[in-house]
PyMOL Python script that loads the backbone (N, CA, C, O; Angstrom):
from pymol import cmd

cmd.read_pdbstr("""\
ATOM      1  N   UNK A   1       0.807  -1.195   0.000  1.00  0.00           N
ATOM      2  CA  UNK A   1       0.000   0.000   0.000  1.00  0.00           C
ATOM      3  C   UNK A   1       0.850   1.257   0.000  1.00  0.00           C
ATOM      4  O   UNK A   1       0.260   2.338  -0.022  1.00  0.00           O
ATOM      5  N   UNK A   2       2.441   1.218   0.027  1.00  0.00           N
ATOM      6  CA  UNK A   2       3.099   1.895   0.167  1.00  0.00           C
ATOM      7  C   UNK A   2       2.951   2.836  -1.212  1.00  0.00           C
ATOM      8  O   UNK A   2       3.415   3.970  -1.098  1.00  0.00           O
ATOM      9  N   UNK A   3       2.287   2.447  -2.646  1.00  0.00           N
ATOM     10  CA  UNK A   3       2.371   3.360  -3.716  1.00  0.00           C
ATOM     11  C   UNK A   3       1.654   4.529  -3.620  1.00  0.00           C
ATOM     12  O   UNK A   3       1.919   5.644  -4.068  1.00  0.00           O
ATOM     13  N   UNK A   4       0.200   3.928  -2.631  1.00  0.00           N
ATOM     14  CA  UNK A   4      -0.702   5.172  -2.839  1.00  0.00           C
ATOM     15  C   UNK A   4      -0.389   6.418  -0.905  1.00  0.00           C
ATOM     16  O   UNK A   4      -0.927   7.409  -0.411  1.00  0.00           O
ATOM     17  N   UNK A   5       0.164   5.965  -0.724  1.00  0.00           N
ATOM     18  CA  UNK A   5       0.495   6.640   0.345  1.00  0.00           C
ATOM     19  C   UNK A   5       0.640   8.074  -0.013  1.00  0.00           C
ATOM     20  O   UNK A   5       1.191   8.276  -1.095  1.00  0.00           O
ATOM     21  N   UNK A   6       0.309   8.982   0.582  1.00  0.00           N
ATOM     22  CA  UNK A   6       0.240  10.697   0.063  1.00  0.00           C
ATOM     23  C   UNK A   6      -0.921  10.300  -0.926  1.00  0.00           C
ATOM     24  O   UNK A   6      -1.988  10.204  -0.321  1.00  0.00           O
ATOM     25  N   UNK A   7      -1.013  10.046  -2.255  1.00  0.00           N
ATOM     26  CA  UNK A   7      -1.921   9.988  -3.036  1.00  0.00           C
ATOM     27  C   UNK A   7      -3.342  10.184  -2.483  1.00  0.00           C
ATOM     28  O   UNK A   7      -3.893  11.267  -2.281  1.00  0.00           O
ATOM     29  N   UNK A   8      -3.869   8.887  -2.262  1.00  0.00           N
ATOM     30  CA  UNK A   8      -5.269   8.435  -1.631  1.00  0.00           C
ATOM     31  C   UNK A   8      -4.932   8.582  -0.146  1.00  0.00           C
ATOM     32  O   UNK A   8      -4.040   7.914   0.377  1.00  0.00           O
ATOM     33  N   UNK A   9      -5.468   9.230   0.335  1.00  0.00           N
ATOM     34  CA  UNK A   9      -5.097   9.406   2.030  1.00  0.00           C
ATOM     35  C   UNK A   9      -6.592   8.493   2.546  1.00  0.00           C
ATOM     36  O   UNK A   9      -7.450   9.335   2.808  1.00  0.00           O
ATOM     37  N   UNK A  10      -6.895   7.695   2.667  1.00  0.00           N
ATOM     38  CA  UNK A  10      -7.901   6.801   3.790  1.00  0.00           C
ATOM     39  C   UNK A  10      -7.417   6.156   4.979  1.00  0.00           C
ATOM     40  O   UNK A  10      -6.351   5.558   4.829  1.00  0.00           O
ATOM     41  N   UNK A  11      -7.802   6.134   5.831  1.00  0.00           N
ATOM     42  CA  UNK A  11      -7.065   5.526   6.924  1.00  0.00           C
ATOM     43  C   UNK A  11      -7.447   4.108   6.797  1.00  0.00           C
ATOM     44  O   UNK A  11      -8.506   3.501   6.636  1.00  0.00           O
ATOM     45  N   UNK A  12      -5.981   3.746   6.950  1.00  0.00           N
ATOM     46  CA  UNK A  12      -6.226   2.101   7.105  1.00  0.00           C
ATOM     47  C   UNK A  12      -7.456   1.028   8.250  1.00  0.00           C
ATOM     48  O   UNK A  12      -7.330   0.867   9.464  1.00  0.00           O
ATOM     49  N   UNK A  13      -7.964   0.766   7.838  1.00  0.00           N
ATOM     50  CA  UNK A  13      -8.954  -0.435   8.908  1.00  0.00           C
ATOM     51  C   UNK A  13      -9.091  -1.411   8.211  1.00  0.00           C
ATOM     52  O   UNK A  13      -8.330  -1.431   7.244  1.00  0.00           O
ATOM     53  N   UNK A  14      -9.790  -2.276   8.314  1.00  0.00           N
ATOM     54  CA  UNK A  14      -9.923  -4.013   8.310  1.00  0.00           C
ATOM     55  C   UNK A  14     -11.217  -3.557   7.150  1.00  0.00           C
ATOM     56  O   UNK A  14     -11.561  -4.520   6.464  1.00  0.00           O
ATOM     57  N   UNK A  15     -11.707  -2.702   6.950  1.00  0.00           N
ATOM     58  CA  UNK A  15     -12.651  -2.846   5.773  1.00  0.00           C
ATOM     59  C   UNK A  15     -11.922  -1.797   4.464  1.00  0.00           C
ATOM     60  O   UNK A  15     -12.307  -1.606   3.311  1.00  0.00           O
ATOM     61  N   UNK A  16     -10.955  -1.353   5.077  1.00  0.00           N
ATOM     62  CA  UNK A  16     -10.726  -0.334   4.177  1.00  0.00           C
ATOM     63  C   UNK A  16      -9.621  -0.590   3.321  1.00  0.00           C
ATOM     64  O   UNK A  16      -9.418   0.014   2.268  1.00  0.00           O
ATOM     65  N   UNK A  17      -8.607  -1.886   3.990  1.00  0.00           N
ATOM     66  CA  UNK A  17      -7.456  -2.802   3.055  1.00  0.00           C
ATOM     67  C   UNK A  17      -7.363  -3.158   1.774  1.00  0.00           C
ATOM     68  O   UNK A  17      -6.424  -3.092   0.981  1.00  0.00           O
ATOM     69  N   UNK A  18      -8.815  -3.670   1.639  1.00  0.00           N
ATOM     70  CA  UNK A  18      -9.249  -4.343   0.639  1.00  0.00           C
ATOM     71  C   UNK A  18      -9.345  -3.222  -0.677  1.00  0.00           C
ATOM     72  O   UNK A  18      -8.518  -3.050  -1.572  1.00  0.00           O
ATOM     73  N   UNK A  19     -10.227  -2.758  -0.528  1.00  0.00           N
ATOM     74  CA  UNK A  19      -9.931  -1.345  -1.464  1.00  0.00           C
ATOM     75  C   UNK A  19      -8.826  -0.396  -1.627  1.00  0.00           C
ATOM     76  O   UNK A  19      -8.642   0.343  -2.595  1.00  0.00           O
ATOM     77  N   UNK A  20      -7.981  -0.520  -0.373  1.00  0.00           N
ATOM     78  CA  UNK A  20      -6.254  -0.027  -1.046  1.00  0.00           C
ATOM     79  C   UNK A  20      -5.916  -1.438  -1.645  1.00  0.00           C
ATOM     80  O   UNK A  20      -4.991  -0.941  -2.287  1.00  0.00           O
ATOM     81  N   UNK A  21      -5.890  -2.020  -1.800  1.00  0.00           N
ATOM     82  CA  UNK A  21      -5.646  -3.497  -2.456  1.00  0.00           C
ATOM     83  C   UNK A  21      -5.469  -3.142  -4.077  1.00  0.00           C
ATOM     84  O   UNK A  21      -4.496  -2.885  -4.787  1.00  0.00           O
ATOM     85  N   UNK A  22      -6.802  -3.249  -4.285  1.00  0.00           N
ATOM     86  CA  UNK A  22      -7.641  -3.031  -5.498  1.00  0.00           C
ATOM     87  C   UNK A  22      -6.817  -2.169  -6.246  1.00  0.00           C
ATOM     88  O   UNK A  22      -6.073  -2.435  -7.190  1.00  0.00           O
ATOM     89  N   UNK A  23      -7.108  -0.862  -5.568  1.00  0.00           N
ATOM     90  CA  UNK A  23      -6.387   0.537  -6.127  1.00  0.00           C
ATOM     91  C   UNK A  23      -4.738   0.284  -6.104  1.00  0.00           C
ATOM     92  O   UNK A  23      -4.143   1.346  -6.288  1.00  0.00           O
ATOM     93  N   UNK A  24      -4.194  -0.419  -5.992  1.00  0.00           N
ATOM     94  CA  UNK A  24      -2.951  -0.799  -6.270  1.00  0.00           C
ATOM     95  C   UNK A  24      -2.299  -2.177  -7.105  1.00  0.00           C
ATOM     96  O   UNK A  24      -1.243  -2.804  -7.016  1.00  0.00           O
ATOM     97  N   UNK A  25      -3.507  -2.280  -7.941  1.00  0.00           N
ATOM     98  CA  UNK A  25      -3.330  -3.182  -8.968  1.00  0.00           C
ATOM     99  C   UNK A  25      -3.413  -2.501 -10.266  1.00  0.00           C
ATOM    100  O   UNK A  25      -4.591  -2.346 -10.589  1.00  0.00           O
ATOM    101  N   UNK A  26      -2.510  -2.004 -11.192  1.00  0.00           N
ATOM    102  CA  UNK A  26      -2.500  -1.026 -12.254  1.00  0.00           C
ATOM    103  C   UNK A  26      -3.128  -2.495 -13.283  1.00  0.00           C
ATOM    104  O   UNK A  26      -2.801  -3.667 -13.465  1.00  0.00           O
ATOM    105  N   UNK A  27      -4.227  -1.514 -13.768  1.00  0.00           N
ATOM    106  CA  UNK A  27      -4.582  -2.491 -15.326  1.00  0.00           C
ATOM    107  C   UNK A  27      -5.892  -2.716 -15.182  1.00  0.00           C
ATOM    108  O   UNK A  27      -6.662  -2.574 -16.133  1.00  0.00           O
ATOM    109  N   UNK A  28      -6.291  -3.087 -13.991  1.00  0.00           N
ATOM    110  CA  UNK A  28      -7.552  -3.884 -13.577  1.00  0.00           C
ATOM    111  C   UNK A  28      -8.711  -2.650 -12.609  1.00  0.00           C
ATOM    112  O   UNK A  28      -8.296  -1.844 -11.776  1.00  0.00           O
ATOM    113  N   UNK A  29      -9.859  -2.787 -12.934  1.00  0.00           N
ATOM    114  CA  UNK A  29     -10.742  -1.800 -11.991  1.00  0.00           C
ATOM    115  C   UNK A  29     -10.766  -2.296 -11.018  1.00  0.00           C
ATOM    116  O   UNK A  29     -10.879  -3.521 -10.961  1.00  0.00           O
ATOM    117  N   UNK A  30     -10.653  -1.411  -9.733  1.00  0.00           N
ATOM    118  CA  UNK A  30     -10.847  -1.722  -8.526  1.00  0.00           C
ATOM    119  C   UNK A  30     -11.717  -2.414  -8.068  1.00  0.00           C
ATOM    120  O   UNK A  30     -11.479  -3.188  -7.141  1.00  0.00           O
ATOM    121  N   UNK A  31     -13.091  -2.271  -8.694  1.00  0.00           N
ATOM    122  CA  UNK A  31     -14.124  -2.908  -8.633  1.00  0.00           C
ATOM    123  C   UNK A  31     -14.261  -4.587  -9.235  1.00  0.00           C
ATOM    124  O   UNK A  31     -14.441  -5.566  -8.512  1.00  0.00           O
ATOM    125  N   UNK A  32     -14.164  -4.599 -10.303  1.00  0.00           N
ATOM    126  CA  UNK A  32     -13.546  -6.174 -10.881  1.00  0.00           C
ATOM    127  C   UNK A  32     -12.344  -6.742  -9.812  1.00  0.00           C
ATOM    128  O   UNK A  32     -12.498  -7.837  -9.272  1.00  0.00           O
ATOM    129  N   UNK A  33     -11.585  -6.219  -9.647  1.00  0.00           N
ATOM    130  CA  UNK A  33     -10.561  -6.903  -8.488  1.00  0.00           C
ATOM    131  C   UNK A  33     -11.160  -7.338  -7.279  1.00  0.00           C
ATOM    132  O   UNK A  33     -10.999  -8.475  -6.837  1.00  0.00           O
ATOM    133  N   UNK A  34     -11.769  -6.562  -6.795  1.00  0.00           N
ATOM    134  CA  UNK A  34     -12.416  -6.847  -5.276  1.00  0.00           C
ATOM    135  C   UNK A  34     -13.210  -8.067  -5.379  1.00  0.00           C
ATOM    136  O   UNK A  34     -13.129  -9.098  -4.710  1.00  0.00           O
ATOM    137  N   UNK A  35     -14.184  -7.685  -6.576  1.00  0.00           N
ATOM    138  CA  UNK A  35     -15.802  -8.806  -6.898  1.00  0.00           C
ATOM    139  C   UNK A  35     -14.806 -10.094  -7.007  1.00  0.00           C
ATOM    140  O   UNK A  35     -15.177 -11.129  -6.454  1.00  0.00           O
ATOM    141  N   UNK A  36     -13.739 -10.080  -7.598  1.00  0.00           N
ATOM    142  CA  UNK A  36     -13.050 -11.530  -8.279  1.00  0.00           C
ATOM    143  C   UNK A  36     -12.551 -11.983  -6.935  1.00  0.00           C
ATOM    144  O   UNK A  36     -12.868 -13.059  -6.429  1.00  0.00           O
ATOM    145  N   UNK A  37     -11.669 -11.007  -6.336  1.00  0.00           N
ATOM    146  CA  UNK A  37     -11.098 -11.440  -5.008  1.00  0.00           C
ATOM    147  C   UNK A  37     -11.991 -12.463  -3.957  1.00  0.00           C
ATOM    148  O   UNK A  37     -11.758 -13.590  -3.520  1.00  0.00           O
ATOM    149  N   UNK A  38     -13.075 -11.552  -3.779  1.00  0.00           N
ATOM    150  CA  UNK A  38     -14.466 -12.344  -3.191  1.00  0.00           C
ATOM    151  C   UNK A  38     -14.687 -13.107  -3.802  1.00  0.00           C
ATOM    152  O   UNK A  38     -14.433 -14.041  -3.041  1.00  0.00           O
ATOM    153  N   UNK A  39     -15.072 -13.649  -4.894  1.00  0.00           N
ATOM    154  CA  UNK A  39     -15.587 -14.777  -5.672  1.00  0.00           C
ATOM    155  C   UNK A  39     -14.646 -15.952  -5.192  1.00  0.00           C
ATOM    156  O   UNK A  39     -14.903 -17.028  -4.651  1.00  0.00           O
ATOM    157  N   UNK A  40     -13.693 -15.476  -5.508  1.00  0.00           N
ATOM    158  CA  UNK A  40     -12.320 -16.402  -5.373  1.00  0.00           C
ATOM    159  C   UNK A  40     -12.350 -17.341  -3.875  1.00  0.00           C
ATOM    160  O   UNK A  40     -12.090 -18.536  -3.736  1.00  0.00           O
ATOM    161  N   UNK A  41     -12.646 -16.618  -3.136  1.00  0.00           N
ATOM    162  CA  UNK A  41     -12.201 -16.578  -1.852  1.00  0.00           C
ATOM    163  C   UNK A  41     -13.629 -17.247  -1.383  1.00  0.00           C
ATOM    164  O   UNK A  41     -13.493 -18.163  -0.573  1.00  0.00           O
ATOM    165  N   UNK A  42     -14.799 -16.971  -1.718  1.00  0.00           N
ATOM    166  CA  UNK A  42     -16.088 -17.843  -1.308  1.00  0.00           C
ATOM    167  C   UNK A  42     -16.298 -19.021  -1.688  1.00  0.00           C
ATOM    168  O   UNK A  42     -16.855 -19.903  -1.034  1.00  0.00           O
ATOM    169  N   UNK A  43     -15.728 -19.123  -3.099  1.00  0.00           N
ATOM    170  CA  UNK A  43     -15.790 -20.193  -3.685  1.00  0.00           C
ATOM    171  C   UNK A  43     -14.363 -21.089  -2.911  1.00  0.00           C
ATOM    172  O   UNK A  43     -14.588 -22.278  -2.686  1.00  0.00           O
ATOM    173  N   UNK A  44     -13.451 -20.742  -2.655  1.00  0.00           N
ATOM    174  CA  UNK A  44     -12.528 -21.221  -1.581  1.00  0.00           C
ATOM    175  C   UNK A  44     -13.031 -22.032  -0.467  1.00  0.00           C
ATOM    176  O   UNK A  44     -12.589 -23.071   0.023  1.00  0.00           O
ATOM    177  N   UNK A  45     -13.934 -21.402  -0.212  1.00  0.00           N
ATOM    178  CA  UNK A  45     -14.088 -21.201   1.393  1.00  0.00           C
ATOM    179  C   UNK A  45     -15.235 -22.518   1.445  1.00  0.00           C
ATOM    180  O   UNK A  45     -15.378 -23.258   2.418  1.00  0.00           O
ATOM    181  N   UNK A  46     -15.820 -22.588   0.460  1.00  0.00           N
ATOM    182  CA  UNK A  46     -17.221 -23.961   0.027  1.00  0.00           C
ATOM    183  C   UNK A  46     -16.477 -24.978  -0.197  1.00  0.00           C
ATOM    184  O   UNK A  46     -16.801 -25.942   0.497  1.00  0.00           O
ATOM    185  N   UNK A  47     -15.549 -25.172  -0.933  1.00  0.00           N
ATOM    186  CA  UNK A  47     -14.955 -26.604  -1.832  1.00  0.00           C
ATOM    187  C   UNK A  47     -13.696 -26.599  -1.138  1.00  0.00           C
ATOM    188  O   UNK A  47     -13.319 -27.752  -1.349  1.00  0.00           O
ATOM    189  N   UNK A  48     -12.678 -25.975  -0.350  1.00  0.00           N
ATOM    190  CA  UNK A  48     -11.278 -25.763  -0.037  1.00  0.00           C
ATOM    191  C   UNK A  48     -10.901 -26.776   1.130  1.00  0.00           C
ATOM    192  O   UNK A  48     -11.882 -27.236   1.716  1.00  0.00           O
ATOM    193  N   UNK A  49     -10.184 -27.023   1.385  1.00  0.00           N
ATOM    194  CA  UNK A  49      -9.465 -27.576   2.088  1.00  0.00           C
ATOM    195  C   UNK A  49     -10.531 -27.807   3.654  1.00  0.00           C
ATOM    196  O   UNK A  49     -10.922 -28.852   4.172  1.00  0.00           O
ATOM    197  N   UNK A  50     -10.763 -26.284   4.083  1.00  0.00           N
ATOM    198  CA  UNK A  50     -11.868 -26.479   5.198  1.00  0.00           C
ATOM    199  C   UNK A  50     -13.491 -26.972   4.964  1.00  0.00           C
ATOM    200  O   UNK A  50     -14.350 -27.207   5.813  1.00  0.00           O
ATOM    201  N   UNK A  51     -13.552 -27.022   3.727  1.00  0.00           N
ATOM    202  CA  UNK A  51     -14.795 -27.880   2.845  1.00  0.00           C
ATOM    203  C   UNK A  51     -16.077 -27.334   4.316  1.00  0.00           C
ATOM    204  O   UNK A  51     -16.565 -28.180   5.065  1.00  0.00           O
ATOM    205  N   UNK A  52     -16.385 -25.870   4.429  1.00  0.00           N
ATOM    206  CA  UNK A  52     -17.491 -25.589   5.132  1.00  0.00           C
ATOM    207  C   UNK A  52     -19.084 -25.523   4.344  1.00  0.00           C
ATOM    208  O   UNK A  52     -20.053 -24.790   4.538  1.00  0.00           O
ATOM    209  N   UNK A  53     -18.843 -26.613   3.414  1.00  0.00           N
ATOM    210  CA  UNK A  53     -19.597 -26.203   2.964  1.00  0.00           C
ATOM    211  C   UNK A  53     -20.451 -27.673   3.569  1.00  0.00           C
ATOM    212  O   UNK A  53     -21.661 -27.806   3.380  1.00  0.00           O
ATOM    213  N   UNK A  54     -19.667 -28.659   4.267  1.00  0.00           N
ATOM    214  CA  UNK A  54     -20.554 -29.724   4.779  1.00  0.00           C
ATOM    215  C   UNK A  54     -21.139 -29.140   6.078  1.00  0.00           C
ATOM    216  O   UNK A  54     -22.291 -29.570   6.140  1.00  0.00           O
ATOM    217  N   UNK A  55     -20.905 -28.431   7.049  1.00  0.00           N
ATOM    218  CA  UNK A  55     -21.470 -27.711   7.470  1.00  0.00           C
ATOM    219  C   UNK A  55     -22.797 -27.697   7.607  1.00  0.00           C
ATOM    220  O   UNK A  55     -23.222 -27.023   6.668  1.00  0.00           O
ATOM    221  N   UNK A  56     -23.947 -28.185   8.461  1.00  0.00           N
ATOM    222  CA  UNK A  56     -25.496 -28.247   8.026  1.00  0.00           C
ATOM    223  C   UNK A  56     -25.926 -27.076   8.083  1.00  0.00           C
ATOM    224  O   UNK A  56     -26.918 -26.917   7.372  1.00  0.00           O
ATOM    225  N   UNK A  57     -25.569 -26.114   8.676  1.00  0.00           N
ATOM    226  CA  UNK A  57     -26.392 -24.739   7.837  1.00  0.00           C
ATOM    227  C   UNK A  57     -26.160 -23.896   6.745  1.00  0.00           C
ATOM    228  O   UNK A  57     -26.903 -23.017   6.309  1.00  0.00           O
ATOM    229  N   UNK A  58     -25.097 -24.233   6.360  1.00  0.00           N
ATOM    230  CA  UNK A  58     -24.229 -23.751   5.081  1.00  0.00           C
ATOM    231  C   UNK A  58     -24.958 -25.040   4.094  1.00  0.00           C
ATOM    232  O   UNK A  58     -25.697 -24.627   3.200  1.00  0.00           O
ATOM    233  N   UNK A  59     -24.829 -26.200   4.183  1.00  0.00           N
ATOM    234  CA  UNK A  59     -25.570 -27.362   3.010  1.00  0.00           C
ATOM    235  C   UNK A  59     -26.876 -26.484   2.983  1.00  0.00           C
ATOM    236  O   UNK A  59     -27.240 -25.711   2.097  1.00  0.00           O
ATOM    237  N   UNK A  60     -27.523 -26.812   4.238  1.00  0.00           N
ATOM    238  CA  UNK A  60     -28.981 -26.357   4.112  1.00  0.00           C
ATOM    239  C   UNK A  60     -29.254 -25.130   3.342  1.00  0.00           C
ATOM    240  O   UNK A  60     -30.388 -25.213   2.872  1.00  0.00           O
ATOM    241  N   UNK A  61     -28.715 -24.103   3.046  1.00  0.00           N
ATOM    242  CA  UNK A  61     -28.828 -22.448   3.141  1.00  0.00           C
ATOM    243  C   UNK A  61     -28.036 -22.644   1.276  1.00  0.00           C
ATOM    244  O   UNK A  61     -28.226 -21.837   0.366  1.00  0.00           O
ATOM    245  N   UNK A  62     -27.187 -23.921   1.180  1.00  0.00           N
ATOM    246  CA  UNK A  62     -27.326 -23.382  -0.409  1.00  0.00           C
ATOM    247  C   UNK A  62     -28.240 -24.854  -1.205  1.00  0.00           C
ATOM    248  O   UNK A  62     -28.110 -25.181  -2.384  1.00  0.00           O
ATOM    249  N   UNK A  63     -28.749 -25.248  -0.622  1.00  0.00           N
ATOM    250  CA  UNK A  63     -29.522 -26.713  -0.815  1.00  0.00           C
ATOM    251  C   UNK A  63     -30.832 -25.819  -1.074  1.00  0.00           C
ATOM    252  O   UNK A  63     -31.473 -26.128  -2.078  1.00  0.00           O
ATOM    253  N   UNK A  64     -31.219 -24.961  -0.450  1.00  0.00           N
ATOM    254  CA  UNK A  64     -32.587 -23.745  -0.981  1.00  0.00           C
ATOM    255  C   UNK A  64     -32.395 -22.911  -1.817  1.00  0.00           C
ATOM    256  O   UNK A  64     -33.185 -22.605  -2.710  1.00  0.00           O
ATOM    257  N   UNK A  65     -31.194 -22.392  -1.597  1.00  0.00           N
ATOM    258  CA  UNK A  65     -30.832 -21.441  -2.838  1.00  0.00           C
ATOM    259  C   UNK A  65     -30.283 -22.020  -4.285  1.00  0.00           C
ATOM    260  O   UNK A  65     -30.519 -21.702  -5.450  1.00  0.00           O
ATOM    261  N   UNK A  66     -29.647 -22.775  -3.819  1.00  0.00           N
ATOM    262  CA  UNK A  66     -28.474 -22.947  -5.334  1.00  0.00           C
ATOM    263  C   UNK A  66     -27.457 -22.420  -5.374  1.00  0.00           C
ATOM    264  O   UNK A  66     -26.839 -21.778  -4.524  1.00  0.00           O
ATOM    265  N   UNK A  67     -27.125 -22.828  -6.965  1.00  0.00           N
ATOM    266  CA  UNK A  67     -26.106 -21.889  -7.269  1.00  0.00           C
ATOM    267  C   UNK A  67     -26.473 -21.678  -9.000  1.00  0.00           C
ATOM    268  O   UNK A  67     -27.218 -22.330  -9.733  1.00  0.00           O
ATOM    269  N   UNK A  68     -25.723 -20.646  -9.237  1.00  0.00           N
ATOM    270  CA  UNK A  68     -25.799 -20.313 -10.571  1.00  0.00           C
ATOM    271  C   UNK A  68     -25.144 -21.221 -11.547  1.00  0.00           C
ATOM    272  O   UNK A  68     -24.126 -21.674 -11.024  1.00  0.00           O
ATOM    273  N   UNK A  69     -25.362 -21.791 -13.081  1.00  0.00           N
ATOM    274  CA  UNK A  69     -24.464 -22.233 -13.681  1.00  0.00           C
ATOM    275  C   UNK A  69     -23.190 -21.693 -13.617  1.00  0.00           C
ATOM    276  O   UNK A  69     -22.416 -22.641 -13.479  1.00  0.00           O
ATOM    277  N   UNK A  70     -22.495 -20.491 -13.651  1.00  0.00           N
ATOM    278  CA  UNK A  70     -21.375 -20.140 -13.940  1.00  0.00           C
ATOM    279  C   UNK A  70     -20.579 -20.503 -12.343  1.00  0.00           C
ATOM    280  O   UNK A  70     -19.380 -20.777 -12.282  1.00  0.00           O
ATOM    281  N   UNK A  71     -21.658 -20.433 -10.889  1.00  0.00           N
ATOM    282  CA  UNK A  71     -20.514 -20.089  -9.805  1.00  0.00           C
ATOM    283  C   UNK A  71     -20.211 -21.912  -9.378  1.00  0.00           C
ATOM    284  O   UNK A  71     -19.310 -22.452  -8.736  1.00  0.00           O
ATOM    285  N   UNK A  72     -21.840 -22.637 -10.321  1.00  0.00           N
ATOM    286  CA  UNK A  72     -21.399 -24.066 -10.429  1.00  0.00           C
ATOM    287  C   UNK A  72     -19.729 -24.683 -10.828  1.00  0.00           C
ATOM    288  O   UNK A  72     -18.811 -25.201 -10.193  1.00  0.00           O
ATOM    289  N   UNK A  73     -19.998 -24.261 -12.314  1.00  0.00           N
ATOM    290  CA  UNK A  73     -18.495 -24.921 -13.020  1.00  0.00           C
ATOM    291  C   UNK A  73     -17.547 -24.141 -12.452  1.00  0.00           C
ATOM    292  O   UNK A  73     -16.489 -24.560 -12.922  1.00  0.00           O
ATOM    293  N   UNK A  74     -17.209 -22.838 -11.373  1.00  0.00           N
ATOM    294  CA  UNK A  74     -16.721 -22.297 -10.686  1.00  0.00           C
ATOM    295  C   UNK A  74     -16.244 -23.372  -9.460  1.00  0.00           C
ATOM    296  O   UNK A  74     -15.120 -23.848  -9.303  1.00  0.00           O
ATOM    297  N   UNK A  75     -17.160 -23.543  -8.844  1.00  0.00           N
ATOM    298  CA  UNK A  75     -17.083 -24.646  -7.842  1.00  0.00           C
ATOM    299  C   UNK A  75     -16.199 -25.936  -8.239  1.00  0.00           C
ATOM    300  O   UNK A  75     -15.208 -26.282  -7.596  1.00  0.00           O
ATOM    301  N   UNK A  76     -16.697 -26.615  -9.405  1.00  0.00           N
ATOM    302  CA  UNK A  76     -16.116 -28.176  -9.772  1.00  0.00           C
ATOM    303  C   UNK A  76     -15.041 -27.612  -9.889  1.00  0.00           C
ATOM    304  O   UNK A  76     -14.150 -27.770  -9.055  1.00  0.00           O
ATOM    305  N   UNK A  77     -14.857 -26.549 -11.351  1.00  0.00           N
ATOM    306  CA  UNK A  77     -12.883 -26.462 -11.793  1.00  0.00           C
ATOM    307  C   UNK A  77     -12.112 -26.253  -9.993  1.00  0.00           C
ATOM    308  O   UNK A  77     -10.892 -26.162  -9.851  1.00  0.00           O
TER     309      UNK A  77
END
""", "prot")
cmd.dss("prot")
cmd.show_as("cartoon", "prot")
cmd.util.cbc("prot")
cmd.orient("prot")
């Protein structure tokens, strides 16, 4: 975060990282970075290593909802 320092003055907190994050990826919108980051990271967080997705209120809660085709083949790859 050291690039935007002087630049973007926000004070650092635990919600506010993420968006100096973003803004310090030249090429990519801040916004596309973040959404992907999250995607990335939920879809992690279902199928990954901690597999919370067996979990019975997490099964239950996407066993009603679903999922979309795309966050499907997201999931398998």
């Amino acid at each position: 975060m050291a690039a935007l320092k002087g630049v973007i003055d926000i004070k650092e907190t635990i919600y506010t990282i993420p968006v100096m994050e973003a803004l310090e990826n030249p090429g990519e919108c801040a916004f596309c970075a973040m959404y992907n980051g999250l995607e990335k990271n939920t879809i992690h967080s279902l199928v990954g290593p901690s597999v919370a997705y067996m979990e019975d209120h997490v099964r239950l809660a996407t066993n009603k909802l679903g999922f979309c085709p795309t966050h499907l083949d997201k999931m398998y790859a």
